[in-house]
C-alpha positions in Angstrom: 90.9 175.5 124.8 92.2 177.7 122.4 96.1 176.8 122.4 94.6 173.5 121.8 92.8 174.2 118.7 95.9 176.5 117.6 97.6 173.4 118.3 95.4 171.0 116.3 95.5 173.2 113.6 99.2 173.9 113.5 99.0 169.7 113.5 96.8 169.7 110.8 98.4 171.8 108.3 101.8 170.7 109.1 100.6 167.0 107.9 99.3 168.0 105.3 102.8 169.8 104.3 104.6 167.1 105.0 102.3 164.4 103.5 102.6 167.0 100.2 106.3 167.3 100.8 106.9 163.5 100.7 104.9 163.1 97.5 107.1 165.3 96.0 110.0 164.3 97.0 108.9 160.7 95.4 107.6 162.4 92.3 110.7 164.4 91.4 112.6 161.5 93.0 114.6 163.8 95.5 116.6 161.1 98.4 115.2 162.9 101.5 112.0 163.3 100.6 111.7 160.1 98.9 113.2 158.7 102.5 110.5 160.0 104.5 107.7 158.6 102.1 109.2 154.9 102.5 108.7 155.9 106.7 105.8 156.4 106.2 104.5 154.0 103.9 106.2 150.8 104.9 103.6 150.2 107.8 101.4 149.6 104.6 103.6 148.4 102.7 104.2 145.6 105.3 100.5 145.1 106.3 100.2 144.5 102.1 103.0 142.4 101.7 101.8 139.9 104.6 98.4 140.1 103.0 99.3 139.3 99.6 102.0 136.8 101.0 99.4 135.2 103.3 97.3 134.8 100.1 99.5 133.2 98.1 100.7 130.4 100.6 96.5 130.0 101.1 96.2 129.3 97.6 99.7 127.2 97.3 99.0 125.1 99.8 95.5 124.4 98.5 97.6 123.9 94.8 99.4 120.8 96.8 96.1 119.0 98.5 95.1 119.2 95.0 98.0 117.9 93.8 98.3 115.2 96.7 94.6 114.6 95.8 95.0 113.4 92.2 98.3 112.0 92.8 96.6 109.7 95.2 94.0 108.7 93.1 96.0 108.0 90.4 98.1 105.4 92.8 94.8 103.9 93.4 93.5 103.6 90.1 96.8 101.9 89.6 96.8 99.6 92.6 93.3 98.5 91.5 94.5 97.5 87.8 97.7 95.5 89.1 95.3 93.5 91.2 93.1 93.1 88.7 96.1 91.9 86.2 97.1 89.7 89.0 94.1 88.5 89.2 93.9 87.6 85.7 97.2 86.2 85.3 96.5 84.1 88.5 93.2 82.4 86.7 95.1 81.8 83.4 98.3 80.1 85.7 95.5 78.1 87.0 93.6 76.9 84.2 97.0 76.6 82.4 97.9 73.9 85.6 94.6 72.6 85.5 95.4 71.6 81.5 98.3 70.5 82.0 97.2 68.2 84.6 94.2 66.7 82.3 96.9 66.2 79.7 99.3 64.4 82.0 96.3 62.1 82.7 95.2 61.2 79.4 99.2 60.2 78.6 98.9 58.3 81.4 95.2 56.8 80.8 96.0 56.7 76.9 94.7 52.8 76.8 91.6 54.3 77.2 89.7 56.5 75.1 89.1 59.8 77.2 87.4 63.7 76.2 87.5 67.0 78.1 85.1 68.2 79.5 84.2 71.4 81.7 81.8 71.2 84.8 78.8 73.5 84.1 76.4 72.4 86.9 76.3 70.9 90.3 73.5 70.0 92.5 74.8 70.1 96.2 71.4 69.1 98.1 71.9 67.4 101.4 72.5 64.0 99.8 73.9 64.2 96.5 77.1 65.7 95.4 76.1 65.4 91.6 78.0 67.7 88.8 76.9 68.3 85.0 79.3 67.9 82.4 79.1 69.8 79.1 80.1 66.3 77.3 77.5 63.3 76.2 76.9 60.5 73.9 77.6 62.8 71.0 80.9 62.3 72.5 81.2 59.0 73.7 80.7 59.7 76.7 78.2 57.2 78.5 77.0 55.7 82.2 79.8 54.7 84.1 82.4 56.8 82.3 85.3 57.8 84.7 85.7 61.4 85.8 89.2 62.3 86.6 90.5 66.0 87.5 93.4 67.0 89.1 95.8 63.8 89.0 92.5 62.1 91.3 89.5 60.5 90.9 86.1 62.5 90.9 83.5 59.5 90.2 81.6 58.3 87.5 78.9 59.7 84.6 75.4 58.7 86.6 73.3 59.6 83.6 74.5 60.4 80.3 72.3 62.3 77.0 73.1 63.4 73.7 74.8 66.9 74.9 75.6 66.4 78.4 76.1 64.4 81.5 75.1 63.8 85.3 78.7 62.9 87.5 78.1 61.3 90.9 81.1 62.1 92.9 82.6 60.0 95.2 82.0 62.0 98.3 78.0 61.7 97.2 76.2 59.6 99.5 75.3 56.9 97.3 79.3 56.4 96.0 81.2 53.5 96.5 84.2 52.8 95.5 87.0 49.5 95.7 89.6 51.0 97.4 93.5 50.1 98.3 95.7 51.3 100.6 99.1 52.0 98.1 101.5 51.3 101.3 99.8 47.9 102.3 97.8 46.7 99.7 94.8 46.7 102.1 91.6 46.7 100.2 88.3 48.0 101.3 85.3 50.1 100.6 85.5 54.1 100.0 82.1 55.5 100.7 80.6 58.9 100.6 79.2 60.5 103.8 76.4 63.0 104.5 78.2 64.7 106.9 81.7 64.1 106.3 80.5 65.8 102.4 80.5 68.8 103.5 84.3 68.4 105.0 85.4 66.9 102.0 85.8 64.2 103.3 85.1 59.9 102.7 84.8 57.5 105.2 86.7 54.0 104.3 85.9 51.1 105.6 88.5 48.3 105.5 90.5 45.1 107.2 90.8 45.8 111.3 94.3 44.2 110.9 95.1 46.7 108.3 98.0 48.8 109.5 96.5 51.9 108.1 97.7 55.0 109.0 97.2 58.7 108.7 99.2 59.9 105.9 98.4 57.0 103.5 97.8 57.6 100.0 94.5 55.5 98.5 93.8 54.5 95.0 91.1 52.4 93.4 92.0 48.4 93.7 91.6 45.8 90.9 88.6 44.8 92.3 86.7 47.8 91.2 83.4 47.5 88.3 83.8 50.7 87.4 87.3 52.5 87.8 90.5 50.9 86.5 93.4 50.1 89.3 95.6 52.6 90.6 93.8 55.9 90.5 94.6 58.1 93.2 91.9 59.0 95.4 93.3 60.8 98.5 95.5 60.5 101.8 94.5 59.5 104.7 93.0 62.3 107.6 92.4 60.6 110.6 92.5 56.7 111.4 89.0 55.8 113.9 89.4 53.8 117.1 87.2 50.9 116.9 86.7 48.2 119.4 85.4 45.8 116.9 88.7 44.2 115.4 87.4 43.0 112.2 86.9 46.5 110.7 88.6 49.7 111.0 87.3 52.8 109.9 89.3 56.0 108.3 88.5 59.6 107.0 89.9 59.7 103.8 90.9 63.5 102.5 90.1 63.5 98.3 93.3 64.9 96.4 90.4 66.7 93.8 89.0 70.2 95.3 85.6 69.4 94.9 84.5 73.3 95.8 86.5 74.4 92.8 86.1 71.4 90.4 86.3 73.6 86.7 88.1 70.9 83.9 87.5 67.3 84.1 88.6 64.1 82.1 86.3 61.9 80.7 87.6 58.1 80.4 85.8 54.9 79.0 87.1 51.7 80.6 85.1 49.5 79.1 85.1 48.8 75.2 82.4 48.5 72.6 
């Protein structure tokens, strides 16, 4: 018991030389004793350096999911303004077409004395397909104008006042229209449909020897009241088989997107 606390003792004291040995030698900057400090302190040395190192990736790597994290923002706040630019730029290319189109038509319906107009109402109810027009007899326009939009015929002003006007269209239940099949010369009736409306669809009625086929292009006859020859309505979707042979029955498909009707043309076919 005693040689052990001679022992522990001897221990003690000769640490505490050495540790006071070592400190000099890296105070007075002597090699050996320096030596022996760097032993003794790289342990904690190391244990600091992987601390400190450990610390700084932590907070690097947290630098770059910041980083990443506005970076991707960034790309999505500039995703979402190309779309919107492409957005734009694809309503002005199709107003610009939609223009372009109603001037086309007035060149080719300048005999007749036609306005612009823009749709700014419709009434879709189960039986009318009606639109409002922002044109009225303060411009000419009057009953039974002709509505034209998109190189096709739309229909005709219903009811017209000072500053506006009511368009029946011709896929409205109540339309119809003299009709001719451009390959044939066929002519029959274009009417509008309840349920074929919603398709966007007509139903013709015409000839049961007409050789009528799908694929045919139809446009208003001379035997029209209303609408001057030659106007393209549509093509034809589907031809019906009928067992009665003295009249044939077709869906036709209107070249004028009803859904998405914007600009129209306003033409009076009938003088003072």
């Amino acid at each position: 018991m005693k040689l052990n606390k001679k022992v522990k003792r001897v221990g003690l004291i000769s640490g505490i030389l050495l540790i006071g040995l070592i400190g000099l030698g890296k105070v007075l900057d002597i090699p050996v004793l320096s030596t022996g400090v760097n032993y003794v302190l790289y342990p904690f040395e190391k244990g600091i350096n992987l601390v400190i190192n450990g610390t700084s990736n932590v907070f690097e790597r947290f630098q770059n999911v910041n980083d990443l994290l506005a970076e991707n923002k960034a790309l999505k706040e500039e995703v979402s303004q190309l779309r919107y630019e492409k957005t734009i730029l694809s309503q002005y290319q199709d107003e610009n077409e939609n223009l372009r189109t109603l001037l086309d038509m007035k060149k080719r319906y300048a005999d007749y004395e036609g306005v612009g107009a823009n749709v700014i109402g419709r009434d879709y109810g189960n039986w009318n397909k009606v639109y409002t027009i922002d044109k009225g007899l303060r411009n000419n326009v009057k009953d039974n104008s002709v509505i034209l939009a998109n190189g096709g015929l739309v229909g005709h002003v219903e009811e017209a006042t000072d500053i506006a006007s009511k368009a029946i269209s011709i896929i409205d239940s109540r339309s119809a229209v003299s009709a001719e099949v451009s390959r044939t010369g066929d002519v029959g009736i274009l009417k509008g449909d309840i349920e074929l409306a919603n398709d966007g669809l007509c139903l013709l009625e015409i000839n049961g020897e007409s050789e009528i086929m799908k694929g045919d292009q139809i446009i208003t006859s001379y035997l029209s009241d209303i609408y001057p020859p030659g106007i393209l309505i549509g093509t034809v979707e589907q031809v019906l088989v009928n067992n009665n042979d003295l009249v044939s029955y077709a869906y036709v498909k209107p070249i004028v997107d009803f859904d998405h009707l914007q600009q129209v043309l306003v033409i009076n076919t009938e003088s003072e």
